[in-house]
N, C-alpha and C positions, 0 to 999 in steps of 0.2 A: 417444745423444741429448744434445742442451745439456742444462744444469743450469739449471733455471728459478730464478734468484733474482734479490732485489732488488739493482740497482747492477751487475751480471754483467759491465762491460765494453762495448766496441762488438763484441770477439769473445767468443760465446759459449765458457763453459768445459764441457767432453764430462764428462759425469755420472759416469764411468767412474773420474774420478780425485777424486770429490768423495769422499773415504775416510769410513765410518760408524763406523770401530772405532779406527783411529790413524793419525788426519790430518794431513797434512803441516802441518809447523811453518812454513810460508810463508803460511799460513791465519791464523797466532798474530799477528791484527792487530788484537784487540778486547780489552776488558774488559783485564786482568794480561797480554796476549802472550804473551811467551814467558820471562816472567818465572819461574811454579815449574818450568820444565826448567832454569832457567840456575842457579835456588837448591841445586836436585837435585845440581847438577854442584860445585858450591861446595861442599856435602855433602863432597863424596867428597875434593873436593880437600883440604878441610882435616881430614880425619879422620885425625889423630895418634893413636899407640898410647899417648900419655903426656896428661896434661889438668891444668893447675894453672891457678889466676887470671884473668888475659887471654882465655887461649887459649879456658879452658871459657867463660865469657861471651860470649864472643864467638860462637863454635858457639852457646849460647842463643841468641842475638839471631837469628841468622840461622837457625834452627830455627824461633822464631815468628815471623820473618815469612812462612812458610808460610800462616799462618792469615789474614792477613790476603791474599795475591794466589791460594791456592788451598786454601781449609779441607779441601776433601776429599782433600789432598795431604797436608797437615799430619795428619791421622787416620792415615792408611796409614803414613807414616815416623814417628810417635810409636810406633804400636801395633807396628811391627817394632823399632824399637830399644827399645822395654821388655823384649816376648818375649826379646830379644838378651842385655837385660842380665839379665834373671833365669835363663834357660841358664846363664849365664857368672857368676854369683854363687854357685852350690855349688864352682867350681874355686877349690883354694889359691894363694894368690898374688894372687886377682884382686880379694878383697875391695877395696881400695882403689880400683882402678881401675873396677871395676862402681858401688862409693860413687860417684864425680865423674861417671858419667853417671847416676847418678840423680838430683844434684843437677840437671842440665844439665833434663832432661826434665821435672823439677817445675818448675823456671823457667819455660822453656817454656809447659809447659799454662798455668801464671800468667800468664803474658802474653799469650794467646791469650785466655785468658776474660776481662783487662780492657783487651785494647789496640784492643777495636773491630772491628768485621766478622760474619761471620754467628753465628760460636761466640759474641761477646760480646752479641750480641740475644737468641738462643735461652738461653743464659744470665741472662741479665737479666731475660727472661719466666719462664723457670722459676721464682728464686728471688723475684721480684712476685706469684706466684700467680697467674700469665694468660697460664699453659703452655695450660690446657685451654680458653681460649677464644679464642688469639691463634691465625690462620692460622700453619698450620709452612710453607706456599709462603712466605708475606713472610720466613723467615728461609735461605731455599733447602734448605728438609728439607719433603717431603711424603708422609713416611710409611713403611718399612719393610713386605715383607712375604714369604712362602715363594712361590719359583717353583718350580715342578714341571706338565711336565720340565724340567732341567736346559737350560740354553740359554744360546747367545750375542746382545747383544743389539748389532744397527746402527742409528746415527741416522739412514739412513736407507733403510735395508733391512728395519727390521725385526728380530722374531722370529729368530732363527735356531738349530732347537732339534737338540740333541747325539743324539736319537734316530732324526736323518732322516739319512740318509743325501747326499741333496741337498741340504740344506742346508750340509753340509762343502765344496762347495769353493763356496760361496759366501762362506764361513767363513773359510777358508785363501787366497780373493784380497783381501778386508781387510785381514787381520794379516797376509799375507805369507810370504817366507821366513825372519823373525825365530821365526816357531814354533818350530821345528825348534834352536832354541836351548833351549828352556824347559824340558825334561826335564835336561841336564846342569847349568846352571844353579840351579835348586830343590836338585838334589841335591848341588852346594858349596857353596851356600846353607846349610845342615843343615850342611853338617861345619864351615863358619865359625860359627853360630850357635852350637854345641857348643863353640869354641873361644874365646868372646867375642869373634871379630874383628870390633869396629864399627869405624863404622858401615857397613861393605860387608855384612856378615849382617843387621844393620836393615835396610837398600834393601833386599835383594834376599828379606827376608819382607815387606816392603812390597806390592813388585811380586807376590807368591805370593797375598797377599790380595785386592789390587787385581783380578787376573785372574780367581781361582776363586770368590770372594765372590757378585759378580751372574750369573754359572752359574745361583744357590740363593736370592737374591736381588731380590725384586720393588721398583720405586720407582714413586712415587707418578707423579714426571715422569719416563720408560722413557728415553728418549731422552737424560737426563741422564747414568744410571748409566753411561756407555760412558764417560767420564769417566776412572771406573776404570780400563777397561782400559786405554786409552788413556794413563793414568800406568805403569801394569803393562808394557808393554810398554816405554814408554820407558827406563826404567830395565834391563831387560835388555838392550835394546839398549848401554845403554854399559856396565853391566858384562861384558856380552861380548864387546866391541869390542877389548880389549887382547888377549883368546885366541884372537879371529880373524886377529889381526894376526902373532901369534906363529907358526897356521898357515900364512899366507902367509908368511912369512918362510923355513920350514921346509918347507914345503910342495912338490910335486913339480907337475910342470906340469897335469897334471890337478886338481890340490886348487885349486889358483890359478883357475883357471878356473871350478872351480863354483863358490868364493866371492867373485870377479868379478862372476859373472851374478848371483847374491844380492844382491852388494851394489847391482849396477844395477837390479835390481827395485825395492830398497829405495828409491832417491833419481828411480825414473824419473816417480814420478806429482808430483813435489815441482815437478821439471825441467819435467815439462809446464806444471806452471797458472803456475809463476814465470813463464813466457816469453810466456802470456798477462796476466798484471799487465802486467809490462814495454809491451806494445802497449797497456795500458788510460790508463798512467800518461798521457799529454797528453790524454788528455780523460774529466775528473772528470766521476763521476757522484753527483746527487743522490739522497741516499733517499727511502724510499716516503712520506714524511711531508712533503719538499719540494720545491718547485719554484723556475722562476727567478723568482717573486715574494718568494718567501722567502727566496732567496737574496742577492736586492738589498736587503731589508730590511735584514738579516744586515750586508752589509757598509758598510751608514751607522750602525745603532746596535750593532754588538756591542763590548760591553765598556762603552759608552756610557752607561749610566742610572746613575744613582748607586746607589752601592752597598749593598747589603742590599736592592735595592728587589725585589718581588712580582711576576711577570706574568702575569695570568690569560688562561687559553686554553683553547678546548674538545677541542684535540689538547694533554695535558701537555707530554710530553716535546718537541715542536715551540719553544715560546719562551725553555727553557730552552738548546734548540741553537742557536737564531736570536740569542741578547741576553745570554747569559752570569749570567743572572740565576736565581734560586729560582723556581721555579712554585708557591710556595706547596702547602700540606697539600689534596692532590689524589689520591695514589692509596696505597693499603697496597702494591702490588707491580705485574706490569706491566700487570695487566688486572682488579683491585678498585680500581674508586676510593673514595673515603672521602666518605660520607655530609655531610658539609659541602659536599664539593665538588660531590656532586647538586645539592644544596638550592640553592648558586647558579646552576648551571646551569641548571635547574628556572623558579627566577626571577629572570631577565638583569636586575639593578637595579643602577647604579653606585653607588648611596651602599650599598646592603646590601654589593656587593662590598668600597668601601673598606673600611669597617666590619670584613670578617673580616681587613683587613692587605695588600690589593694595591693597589699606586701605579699598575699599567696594565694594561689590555685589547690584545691581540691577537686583532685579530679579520679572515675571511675571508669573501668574497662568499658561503657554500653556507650556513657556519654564520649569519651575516646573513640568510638569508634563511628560516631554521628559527625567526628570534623572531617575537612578535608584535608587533600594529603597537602595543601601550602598550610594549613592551620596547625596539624602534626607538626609538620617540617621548625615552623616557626616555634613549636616549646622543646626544640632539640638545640636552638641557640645557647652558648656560653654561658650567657644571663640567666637564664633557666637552672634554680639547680634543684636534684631530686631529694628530698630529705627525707622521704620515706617510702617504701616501695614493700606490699602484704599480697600476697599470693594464697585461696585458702580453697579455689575448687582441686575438685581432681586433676581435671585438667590442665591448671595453668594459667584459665586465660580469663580469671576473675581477680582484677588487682585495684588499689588503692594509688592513687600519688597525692604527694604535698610538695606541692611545687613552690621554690621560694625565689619571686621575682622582682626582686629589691633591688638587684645590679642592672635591671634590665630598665636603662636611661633613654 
């Protein structure tokens, strides 16, 4: 069946490759991309057996920027390359070298807790004392808790629990033929880990946690945790990418073949939706939030208003896409708005609006027609003035305004 979502295309894309456990990286077009797979791989690339000055800092730096394009990335490869170095800190010889990454890791956490992003709010609430009264959703943490049974979990499949039987190969067309990697794997994982070899032993208890963790593990947002695995798996994938290659190299004509067909499994659901983008790409789609009235707004004022300025809207996130500008303190996360932002909503008055800090109104024929007539009456005021006015049904009575209430004292 299609995949029902918003923007999908003029060809629909078959739900079959819409993956719930670990999605194709052609998908990695929102928020950070494909940014903590490429930092992962930076990881590996620069991980020298030897660390003085430069080198160690430099691994910090790119260590916490984890936390800021994927915090739950940044957890996973912290907490394995610790485990890593405290293995590898009772062996002689390596004191020194276990020393320079624990330097590296404390860095690290340090700048993850003050360089901004989710770990520096939930931090910063903590030590304010309004841990226990702040929403943990507005910081992207909603709670921890025991899952039992044991289970896998799809963004959007679902449940899928380790004690059903049927639900295994629903389980196993998810994650693929990369499975069938993760027992050898874990287990050179353990003999590197014992030997200190980071950071390939940090990644690859990264990836052991990342996978087995939400098994045992409830979130408050279900459909987040897959997250996890989905870094879990990535991460096997490229550490076992060089042992595949060595089998195919080595390999008799049969071994080639089966891990052929693997690897065509691997990249076949990738291949599919690419070559649906590809057909989508000459004609943009609008999201669920705009049309083409919004869109021609968009392209007379964006960038346009001066800067720092305010624009209030009864859809947030719509003016701040449409005009490049603040929407002003409107919502704690994507769906709490903030009790200021009711109260003007509540009551549509431009000078109370100026008052809390917005220089202009955006506003829509539906939400126009949800005020009353003193609320009307009051954006017919003087102070009020209309700077843009789109008209695009048949009939007329679907319009735009950009109200500018800067004179309105």
């Amino acid at each position: 069946n299609p995949w029902k979502i918003e923007g999908g295309g003029p060809f629909p894309w078959p739900f079959a490759f819409a993956n719930g456990i670990f999605p194709s990286l052609i998908f990695a077009i929102g928020g950070p991309g494909a940014l903590p797979q490429m930092t992962l791989l930076l990881l590996l690339i620069l991980g020298h057996k030897t660390w003085k000055g430069d080198a160690a800092l430099i691994y910090c730096l790119v260590l916490a920027s984890l936390a800021l394009s994927a915090e739950h990335v940044f957890v996973l490869v912290w907490l394995g390359l610790l485990v890593t170095a405290g293995l590898g800190w009772r062996r002689k010889g390596k004191d020194m070298y276990v020393g320079r990454w624990a330097g590296i890791l404390l860095g690290a956490l340090l700048l993850a807790v003050v360089g901004g992003g989710v770990i520096t709010e939930a931090g910063r609430s903590f030590l304010s004392g309004q841990g226990a009264t702040s929403s943990p959703e507005s910081y992207g943490f909603s709670g921890f808790g025991l899952r039992w049974p044991p289970a896998l979990l799809s963004a959007h499949l679902g449940v899928l629990e380790l004690f059903r039987p049927e639900h295994w190969i629903v389980a196993l067309a998810e994650i693929g033929p990369l499975i069938f990697l993760a027992p050898w794997l874990i287990r050179r994982t353990w003999r590197q880990a014992r030997r200190a070899q980071m950071p390939i032993a940090g990644l690859g208890l990264a990836a052991a946690m990342g996978f087995f963790l939400p098994m045992v593990l409830r979130y408050g947002v279900e459909r987040d945790i897959t997250r996890f695995n989905s870094v879990a798996l990535f991460i096997w994938l490229v550490l076992g990418f060089p042992y595949l290659w060595l089998l195919w190299q080595r390999g008799r004509a049969s071994r080639r073949a089966l891990l052929g067909l693997g690897g065509f499994i691997l990249i076949f659901g990738g291949m599919t939706v690419f070559a649906l983008q590809l057909i989508a790409i000459p004609r943009p789609q609008f999201t669920y939030f705009v049309d083409e009235s919004d869109a021609r707004m968009s392209q007379r004022y964006w960038d346009r208003l001066e800067p720092g300025a305010q624009v209030l809207d009864f859809v947030a996130v719509r003016a701040v896409t449409l005009f490049g500008r603040n929407g002003g303190e409107a919502f704690l996360d994507y769906y709490t708005p903030l009790p200021q932002h009711q109260n003007l909503m509540a009551d549509f008055d431009p000078l109370r609006i100026r008052e809390a800090g917005y220089a202009y109104i955006y506003l829509d024929h539906h939400h126009w027609q949800e005020l009353s007539p003193p609320e009307k009456q009051a954006l017919e005021q003087p102070c009020v003035k209309h700077l843009e006015g789109t008209s695009t049904s048949s009939a007329g009575k679907d319009f735009r305004w950009l109200l500018d209430i800067r004179a309105c004292q």
